[in-house]
C-alpha positions in Angstrom: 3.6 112.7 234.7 2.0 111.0 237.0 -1.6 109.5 236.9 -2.8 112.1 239.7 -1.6 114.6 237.7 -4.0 113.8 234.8 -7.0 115.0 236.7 -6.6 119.0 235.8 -6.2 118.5 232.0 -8.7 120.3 230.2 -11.0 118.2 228.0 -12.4 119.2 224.6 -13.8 116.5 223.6 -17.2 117.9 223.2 -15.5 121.5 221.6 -13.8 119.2 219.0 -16.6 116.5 218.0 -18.9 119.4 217.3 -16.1 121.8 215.4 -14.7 118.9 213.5 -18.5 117.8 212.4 -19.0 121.2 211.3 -15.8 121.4 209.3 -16.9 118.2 207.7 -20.2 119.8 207.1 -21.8 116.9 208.5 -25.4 116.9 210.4 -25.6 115.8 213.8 -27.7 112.9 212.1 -25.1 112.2 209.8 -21.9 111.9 212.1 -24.5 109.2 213.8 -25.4 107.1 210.6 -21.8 106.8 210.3 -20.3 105.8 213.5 -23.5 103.5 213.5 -25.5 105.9 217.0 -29.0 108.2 217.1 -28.6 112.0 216.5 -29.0 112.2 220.7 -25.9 110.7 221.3 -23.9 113.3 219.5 -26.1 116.2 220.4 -25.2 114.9 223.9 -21.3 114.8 223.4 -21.3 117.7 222.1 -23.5 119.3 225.2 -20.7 117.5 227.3 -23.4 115.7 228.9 -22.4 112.5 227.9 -19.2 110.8 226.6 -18.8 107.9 224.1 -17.5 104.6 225.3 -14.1 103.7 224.3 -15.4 101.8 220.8 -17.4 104.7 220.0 -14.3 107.2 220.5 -12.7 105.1 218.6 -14.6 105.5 215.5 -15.4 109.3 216.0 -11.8 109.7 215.7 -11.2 107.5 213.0 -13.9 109.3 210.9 -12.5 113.2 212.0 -8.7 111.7 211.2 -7.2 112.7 214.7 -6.1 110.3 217.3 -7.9 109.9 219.9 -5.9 111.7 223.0 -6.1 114.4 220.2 -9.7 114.6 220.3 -9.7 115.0 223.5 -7.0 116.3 224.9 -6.1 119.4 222.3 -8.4 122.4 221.5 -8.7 121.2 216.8 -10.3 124.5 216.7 -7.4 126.0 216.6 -6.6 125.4 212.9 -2.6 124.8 214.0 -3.6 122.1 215.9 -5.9 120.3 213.7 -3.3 120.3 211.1 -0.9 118.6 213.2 -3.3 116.3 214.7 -4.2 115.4 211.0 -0.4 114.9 210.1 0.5 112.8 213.1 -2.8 110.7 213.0 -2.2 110.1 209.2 1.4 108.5 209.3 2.2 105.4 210.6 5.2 105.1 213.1 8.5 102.7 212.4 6.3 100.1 214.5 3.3 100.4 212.6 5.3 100.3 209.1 7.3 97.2 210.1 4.1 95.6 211.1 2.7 96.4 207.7 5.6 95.0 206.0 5.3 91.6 208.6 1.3 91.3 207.4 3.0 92.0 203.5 5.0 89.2 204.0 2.9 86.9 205.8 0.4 87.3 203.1 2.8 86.2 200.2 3.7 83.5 201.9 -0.2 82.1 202.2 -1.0 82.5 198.9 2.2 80.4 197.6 1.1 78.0 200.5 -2.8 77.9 199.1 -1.3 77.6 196.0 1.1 74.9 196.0 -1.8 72.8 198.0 -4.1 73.4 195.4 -1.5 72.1 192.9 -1.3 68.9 195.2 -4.8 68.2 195.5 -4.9 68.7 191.2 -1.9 66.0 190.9 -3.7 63.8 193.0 -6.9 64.0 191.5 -5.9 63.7 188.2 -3.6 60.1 189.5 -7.1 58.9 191.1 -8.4 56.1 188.3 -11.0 57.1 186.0 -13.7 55.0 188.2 -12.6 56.6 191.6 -13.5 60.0 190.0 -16.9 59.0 189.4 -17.6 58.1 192.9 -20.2 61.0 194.5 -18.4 60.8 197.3 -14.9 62.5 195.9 -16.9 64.4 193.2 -18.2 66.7 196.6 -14.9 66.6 198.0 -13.3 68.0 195.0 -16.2 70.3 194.3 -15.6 71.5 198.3 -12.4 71.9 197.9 -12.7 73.9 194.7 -15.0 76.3 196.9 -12.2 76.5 199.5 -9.2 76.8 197.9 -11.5 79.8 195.8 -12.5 81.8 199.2 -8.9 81.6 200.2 -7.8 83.7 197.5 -10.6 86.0 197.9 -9.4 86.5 201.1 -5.6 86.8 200.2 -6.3 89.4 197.3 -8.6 91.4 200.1 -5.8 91.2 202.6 -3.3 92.0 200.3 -5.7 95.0 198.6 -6.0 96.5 202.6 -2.6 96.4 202.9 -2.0 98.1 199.7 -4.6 100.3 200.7 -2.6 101.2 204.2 0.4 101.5 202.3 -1.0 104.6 199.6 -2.9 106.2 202.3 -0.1 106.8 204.8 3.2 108.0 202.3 
């Protein structure tokens, strides 16, 4: 297809956002709160007088669970449709799942890393004389260090708890 031929595909963009809201039993006001717009916007997309940007799409997608050429490009109502839409939008492709396994990986290798610095900087402290470890000056180092090596686990449990997270929602 070429990009001229685009032009005559029917859009139901603004059929869809207000069927799948309903479906959802959401409010106009409520579909806002959540993809973070005013109650006009999406009484304005769903008049077809106005159209999200890209990033609002986005999340307007995300929240109905269809991609978004989906949401725009088939009619959901149809209750075939929505059903595939749902499907397809719900499992990840070889690329996305080999991606996922990549950001597994990566992830087990920065915690051994974290970890085995962490271990260094304990040996080393612990060789420092007793009179070095009185010294303000490497009591806040350690004490920083503490607080760093402490937000980099946070951050490698939360990664790895997403990418659990990925990984039960889409089998």
């Amino acid at each position: 297809m070429t990009l001229g031929q685009h032009d005559h595909l029917p859009i139901f963009l603004h059929q869809n956002i207000r069927f799948l809201r309903k479906k959802l039993k959401m409010s106009q006001e409520e579909l806002a709160t959540r993809v973070g717009l005013n109650r006009g916007n999406i009484a304005s997309y769903e008049n077809g007088t106005a159209e999200p940007k890209i990033c609002n799409l986005l999340k307007i997608s995300n929240l109905f669970g269809v991609s978004i050429i989906d949401l725009t490009q088939q009619d959901l109502r149809e209750s075939e449709s929505f059903v595939k839409a749902n499907e397809k939008f719900s499992k990840l492709n070889a690329n996305e799942l080999e991606l996922l396994v990549q950001f597994a990986k990566r992830s087990n290798e920065l915690e051994k890393v974290i970890n085995s610095i962490h271990t260094c900087f304990q040996f080393k402290a612990r060789s420092l004389e007793e009179e070095t470890l009185t010294d303000k000056h490497m009591l806040m180092v350690a004490m920083k260090f503490e607080e760093l090596f402490d937000a980099s686990k946070e951050l490698i449990e939360n990664h790895q708890a997403l990418i659990d997270f990925i990984n039960c929602r889409c089998k």
